[in-house]
OpenMM code with the backbone's topology and positions (N, CA, C; nanometers):
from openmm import Vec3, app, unit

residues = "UNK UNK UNK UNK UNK UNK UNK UNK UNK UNK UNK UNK UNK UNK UNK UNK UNK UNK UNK UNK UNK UNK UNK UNK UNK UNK UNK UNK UNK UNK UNK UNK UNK UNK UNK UNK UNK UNK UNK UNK UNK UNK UNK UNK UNK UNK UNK UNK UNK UNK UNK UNK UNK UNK UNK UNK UNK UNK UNK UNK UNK UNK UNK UNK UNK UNK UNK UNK UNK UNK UNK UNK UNK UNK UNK UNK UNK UNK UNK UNK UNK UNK UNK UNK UNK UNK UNK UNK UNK UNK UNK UNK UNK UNK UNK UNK UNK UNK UNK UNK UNK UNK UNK UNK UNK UNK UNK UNK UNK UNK UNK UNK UNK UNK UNK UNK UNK".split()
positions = [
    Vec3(0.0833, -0.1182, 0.0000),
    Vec3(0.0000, 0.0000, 0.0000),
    Vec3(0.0883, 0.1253, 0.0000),
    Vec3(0.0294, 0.1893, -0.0446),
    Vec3(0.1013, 0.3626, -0.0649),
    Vec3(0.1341, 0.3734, 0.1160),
    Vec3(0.2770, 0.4572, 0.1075),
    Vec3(0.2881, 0.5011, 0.2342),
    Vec3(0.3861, 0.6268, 0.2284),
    Vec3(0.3395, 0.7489, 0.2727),
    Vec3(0.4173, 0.8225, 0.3135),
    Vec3(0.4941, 0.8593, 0.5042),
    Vec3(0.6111, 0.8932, 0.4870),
    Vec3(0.6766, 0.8772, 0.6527),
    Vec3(0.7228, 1.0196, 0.6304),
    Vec3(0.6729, 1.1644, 0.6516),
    Vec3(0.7749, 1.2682, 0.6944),
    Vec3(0.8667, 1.2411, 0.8259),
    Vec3(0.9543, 1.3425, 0.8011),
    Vec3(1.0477, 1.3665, 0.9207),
    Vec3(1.1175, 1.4744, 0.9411),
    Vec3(1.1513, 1.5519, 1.0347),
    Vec3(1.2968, 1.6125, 1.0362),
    Vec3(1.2293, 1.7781, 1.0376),
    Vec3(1.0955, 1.7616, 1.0673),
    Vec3(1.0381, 1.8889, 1.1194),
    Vec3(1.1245, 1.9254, 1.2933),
    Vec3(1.0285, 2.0349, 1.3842),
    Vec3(1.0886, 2.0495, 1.5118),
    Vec3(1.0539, 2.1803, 1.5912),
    Vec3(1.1264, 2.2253, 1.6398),
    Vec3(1.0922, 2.3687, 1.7012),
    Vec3(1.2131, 2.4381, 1.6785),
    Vec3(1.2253, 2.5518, 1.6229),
    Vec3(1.3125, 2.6103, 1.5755),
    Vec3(1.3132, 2.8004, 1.6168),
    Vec3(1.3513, 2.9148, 1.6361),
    Vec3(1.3712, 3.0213, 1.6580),
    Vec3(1.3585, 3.0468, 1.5175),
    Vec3(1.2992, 3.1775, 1.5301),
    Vec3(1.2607, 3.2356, 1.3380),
    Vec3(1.3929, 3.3041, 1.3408),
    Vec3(1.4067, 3.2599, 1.1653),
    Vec3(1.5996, 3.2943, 1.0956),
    Vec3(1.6251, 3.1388, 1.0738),
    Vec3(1.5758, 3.0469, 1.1404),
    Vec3(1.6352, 2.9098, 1.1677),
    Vec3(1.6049, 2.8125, 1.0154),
    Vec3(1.6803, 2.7168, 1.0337),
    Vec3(1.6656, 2.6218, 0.9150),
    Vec3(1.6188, 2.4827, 0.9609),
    Vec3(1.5545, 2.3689, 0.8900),
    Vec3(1.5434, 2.2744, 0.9285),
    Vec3(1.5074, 2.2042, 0.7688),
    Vec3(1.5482, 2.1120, 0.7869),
    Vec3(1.5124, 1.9983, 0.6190),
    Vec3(1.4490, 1.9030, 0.6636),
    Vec3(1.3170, 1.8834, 0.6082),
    Vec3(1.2184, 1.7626, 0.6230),
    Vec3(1.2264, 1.6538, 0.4912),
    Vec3(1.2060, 1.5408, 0.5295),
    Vec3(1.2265, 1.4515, 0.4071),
    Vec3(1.1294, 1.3601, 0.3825),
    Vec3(1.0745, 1.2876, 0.3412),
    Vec3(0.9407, 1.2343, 0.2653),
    Vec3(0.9937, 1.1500, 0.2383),
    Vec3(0.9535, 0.9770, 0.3113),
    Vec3(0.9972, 0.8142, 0.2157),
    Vec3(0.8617, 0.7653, 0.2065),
    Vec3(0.8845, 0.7405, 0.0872),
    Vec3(0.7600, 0.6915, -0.0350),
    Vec3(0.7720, 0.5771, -0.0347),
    Vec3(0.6611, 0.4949, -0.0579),
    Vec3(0.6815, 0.3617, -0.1111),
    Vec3(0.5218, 0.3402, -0.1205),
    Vec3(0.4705, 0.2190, -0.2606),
    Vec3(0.3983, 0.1603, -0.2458),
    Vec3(0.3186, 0.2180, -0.4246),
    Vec3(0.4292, 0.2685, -0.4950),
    Vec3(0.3719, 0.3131, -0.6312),
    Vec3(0.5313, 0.4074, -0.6672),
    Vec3(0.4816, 0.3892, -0.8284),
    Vec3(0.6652, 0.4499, -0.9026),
    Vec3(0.7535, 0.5971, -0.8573),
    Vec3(0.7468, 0.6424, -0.7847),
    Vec3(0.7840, 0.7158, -0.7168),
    Vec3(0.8931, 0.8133, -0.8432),
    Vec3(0.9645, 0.7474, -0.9265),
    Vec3(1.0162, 0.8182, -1.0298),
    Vec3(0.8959, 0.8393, -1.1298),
    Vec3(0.7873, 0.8104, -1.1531),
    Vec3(0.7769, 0.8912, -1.2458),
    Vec3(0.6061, 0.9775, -1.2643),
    Vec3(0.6501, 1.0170, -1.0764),
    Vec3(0.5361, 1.1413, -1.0757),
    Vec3(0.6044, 1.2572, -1.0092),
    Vec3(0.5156, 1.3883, -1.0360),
    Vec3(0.5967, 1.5052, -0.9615),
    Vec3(0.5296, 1.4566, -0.8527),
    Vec3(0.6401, 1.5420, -0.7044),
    Vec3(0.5827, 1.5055, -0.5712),
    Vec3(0.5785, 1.6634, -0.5070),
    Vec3(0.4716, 1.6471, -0.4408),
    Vec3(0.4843, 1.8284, -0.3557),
    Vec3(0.4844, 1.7668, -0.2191),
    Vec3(0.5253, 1.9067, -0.1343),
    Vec3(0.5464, 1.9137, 0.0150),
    Vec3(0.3594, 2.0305, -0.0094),
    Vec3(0.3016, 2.0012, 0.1290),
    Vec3(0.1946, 2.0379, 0.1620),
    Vec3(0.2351, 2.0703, 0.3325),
    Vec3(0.1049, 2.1959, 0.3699),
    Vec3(0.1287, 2.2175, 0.4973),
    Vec3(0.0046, 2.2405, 0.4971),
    Vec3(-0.0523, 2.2196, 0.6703),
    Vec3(-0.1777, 2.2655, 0.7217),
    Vec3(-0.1616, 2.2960, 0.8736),
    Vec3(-0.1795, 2.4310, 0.8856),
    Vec3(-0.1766, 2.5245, 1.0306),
    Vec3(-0.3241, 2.4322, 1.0912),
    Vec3(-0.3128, 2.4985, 1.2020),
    Vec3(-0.4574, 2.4719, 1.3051),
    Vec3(-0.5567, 2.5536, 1.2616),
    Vec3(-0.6666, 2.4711, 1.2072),
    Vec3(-0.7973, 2.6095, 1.1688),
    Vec3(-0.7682, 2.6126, 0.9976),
    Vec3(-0.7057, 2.5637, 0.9140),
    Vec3(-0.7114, 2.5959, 0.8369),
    Vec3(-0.6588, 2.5175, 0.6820),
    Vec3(-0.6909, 2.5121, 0.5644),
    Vec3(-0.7250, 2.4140, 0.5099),
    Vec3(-0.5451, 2.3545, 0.4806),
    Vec3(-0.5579, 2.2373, 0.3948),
    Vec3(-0.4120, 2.2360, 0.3227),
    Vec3(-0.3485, 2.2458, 0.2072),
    Vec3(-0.2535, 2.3117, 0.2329),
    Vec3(-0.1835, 2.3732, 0.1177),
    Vec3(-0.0570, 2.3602, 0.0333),
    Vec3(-0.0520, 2.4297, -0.0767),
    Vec3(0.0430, 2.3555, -0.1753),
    Vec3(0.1423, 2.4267, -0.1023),
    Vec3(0.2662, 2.3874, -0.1013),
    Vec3(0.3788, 2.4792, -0.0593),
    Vec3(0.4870, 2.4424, -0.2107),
    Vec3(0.5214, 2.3188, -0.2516),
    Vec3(0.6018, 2.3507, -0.3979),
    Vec3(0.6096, 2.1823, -0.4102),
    Vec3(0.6041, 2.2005, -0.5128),
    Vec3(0.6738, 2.0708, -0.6079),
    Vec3(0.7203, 2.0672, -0.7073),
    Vec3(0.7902, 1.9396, -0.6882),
    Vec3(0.9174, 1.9168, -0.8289),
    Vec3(0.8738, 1.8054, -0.9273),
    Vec3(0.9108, 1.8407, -1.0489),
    Vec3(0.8538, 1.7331, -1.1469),
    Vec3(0.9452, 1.5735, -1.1529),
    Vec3(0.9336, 1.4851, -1.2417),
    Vec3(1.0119, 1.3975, -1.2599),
    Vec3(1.1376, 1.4399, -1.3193),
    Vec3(1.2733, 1.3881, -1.2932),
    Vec3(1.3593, 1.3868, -1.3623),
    Vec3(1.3770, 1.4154, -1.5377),
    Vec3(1.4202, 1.5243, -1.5840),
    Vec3(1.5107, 1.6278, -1.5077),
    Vec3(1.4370, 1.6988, -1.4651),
    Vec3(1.4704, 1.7345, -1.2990),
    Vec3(1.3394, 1.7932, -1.2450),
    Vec3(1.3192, 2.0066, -1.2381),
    Vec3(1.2124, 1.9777, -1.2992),
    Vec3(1.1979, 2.1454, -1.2337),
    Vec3(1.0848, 2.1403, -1.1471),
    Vec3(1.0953, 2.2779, -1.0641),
    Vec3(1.0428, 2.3195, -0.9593),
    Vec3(0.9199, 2.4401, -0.9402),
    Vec3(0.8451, 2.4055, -0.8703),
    Vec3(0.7299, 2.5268, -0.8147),
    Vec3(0.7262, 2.5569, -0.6592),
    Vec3(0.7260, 2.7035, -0.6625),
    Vec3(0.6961, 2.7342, -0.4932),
    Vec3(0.6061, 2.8248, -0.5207),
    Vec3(0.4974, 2.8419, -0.3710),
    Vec3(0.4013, 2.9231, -0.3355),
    Vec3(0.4872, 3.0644, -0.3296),
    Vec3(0.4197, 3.1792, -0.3692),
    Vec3(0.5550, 3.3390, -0.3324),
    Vec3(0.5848, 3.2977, -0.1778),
    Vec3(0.5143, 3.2825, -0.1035),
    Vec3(0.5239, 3.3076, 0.0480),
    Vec3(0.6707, 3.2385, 0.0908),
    Vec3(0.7067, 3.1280, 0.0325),
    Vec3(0.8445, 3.0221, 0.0212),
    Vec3(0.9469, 3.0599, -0.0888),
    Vec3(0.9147, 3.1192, -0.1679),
    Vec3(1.0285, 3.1637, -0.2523),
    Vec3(1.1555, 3.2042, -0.2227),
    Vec3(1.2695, 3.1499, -0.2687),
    Vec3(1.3878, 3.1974, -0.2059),
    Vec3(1.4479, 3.1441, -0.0669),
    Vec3(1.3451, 3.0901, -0.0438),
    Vec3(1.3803, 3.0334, 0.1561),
    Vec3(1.3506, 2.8804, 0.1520),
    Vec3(1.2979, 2.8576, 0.0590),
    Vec3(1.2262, 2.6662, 0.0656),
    Vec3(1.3357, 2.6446, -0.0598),
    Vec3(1.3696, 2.4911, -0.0370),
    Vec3(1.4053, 2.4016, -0.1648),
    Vec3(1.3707, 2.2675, -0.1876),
    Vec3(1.2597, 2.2486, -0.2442),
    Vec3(1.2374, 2.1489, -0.2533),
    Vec3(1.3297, 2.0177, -0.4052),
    Vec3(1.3303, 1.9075, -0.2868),
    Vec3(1.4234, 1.7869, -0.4277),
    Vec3(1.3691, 1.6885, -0.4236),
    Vec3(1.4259, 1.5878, -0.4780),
    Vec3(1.4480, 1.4397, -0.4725),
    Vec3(1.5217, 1.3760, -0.5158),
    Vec3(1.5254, 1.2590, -0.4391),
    Vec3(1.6531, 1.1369, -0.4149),
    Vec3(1.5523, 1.0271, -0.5288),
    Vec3(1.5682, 0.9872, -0.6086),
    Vec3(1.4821, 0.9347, -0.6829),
    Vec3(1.5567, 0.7599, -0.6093),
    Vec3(1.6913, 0.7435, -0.5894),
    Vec3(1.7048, 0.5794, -0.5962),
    Vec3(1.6387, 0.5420, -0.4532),
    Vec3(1.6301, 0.6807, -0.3625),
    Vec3(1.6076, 0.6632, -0.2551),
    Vec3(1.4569, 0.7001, -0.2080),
    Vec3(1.3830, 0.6831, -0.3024),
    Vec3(1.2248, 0.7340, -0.3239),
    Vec3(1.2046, 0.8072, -0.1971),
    Vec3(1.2812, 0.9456, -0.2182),
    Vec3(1.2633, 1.0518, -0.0962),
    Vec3(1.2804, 1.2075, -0.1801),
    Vec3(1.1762, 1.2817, -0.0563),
    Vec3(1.1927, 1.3749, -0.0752),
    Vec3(1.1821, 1.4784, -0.0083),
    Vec3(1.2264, 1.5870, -0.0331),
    Vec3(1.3261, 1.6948, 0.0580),
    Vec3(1.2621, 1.8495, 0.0591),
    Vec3(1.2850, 1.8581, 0.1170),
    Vec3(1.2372, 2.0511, 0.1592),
    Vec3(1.3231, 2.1056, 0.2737),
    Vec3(1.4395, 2.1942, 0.1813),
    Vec3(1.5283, 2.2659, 0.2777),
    Vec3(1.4591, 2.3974, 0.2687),
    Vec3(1.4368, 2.3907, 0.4703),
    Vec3(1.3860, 2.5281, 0.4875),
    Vec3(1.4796, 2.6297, 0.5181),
    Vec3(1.4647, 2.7819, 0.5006),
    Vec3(1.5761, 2.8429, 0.5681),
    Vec3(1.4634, 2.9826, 0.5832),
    Vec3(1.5341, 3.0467, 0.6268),
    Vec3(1.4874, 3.1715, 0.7332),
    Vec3(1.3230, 3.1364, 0.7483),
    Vec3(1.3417, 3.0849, 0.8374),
    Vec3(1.2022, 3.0725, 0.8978),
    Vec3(1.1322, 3.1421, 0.9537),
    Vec3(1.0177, 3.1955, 0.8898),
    Vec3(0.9187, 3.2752, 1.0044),
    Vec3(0.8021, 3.1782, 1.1175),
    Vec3(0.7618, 3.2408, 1.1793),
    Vec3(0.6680, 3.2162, 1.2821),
    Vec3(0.5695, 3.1839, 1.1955),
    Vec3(0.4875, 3.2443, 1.0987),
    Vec3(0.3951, 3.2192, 0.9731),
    Vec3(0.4530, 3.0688, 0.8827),
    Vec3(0.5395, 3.0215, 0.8784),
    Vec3(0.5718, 2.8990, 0.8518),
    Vec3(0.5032, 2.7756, 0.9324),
    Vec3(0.4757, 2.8087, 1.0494),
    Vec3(0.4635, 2.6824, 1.1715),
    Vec3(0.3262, 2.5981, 1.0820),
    Vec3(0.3587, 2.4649, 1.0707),
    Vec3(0.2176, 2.4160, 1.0287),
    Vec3(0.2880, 2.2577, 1.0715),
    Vec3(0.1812, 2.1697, 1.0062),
    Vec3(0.2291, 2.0361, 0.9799),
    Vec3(0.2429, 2.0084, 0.8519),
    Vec3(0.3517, 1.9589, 0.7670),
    Vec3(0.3812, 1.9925, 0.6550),
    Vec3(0.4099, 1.7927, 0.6176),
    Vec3(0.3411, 1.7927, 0.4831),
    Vec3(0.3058, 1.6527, 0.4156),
    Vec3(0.3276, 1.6390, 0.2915),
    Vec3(0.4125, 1.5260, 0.2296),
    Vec3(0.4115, 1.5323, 0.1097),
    Vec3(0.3282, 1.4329, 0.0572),
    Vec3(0.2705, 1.4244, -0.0889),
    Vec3(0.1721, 1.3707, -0.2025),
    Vec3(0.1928, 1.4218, -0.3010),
    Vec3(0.1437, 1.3464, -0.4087),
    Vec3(0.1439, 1.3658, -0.5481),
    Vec3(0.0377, 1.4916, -0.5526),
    Vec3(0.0320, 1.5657, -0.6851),
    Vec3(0.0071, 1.7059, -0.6989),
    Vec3(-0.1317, 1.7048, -0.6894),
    Vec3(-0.2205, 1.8125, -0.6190),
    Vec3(-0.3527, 1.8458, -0.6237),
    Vec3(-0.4383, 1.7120, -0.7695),
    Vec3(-0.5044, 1.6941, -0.7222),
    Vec3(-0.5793, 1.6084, -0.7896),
    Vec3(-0.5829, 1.4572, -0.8467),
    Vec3(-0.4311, 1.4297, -0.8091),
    Vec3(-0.3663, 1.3381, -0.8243),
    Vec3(-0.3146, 1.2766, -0.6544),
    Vec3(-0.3620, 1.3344, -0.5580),
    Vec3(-0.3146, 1.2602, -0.4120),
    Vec3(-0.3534, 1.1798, -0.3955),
    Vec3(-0.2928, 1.0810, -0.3143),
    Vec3(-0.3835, 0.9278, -0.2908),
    Vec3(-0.4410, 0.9775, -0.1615),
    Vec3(-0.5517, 0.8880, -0.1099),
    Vec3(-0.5765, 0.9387, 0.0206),
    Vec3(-0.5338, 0.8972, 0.1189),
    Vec3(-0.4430, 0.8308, 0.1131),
    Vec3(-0.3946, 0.7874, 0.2369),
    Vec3(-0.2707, 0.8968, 0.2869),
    Vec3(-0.2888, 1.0133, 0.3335),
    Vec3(-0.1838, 1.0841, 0.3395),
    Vec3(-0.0830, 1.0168, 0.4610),
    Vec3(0.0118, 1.0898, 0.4944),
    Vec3(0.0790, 1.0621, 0.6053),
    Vec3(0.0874, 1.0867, 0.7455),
    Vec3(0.1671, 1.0890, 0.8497),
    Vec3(0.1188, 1.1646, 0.9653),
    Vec3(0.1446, 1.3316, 0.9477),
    Vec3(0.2774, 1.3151, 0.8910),
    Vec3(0.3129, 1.4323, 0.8459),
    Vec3(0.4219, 1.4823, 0.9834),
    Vec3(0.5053, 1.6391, 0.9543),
    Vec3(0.6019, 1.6425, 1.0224),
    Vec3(0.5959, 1.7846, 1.0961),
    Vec3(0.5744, 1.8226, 1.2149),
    Vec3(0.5276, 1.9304, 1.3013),
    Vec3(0.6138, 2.0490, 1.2925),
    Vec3(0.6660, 2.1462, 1.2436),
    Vec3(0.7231, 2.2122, 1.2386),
    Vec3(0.6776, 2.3750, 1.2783),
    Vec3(0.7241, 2.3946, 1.4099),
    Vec3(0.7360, 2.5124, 1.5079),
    Vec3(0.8272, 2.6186, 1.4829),
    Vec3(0.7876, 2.7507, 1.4851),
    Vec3(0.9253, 2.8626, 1.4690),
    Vec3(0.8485, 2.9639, 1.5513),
    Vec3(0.9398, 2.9493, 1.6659),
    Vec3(0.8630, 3.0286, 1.7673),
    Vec3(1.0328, 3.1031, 1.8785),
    Vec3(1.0091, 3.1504, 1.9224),
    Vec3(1.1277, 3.2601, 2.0016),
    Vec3(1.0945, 3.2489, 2.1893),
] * unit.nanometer
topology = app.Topology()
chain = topology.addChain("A")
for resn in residues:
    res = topology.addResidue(resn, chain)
    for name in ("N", "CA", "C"):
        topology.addAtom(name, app.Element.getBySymbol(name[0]), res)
């Protein structure tokens, strides 16, 4: 069965960095784009960016531009979101799936990520 495992969220001071990573398994993992998703308390969930299949290009929301990088490890059916200057407006639980309309439903637990002072 499809399974997603985030990780590598945390509590962090805003300016701070942290990289979350996404292991896939249970469908071809090379040859769909994958996005990172977040959802605050109270409020729905959202695209934050994704990368296509190999050779991959990339999409971010403006709000992440310049500060998010999203990748992937294709042998290692994973995937990545380096955060950097973090605001307090970042804090959500952040999940990766295949792109709007294409998610399976079985999402994941997903990975808690705090930026607080």
């Amino acid at each position: 069965q499809v399974q997603f495992v985030e990780s590598g969220g945390g509590l962090v001071q805003p300016g701070g960095s942290l990289t979350l990573s996404c292991i896939v398994s249970g469908f071809n993992f090379t040859k769909y784009p994958m996005c990172w998703y977040r959802q605050a308390p109270g409020q729905e969930r959202k695209l934050v960016a994704h990368i296509t299949q190999a050779p991959s290009t990339t999409y971010y929301t403006d709000s992440v531009k310049g500060r998010f990088t999203i990748s992937r490890d294709d042998a290692k059916n994973t995937l990545y979101l380096q955060m950097n200057s973090l605001k307090p407006e970042d804090s959500s639980v952040y999940y990766c799936n295949r792109l709007p309309g294409w998610t399976f439903p079985s999402w994941g637990q997903g990975t808690q990520v705090t930026i607080s002072s």
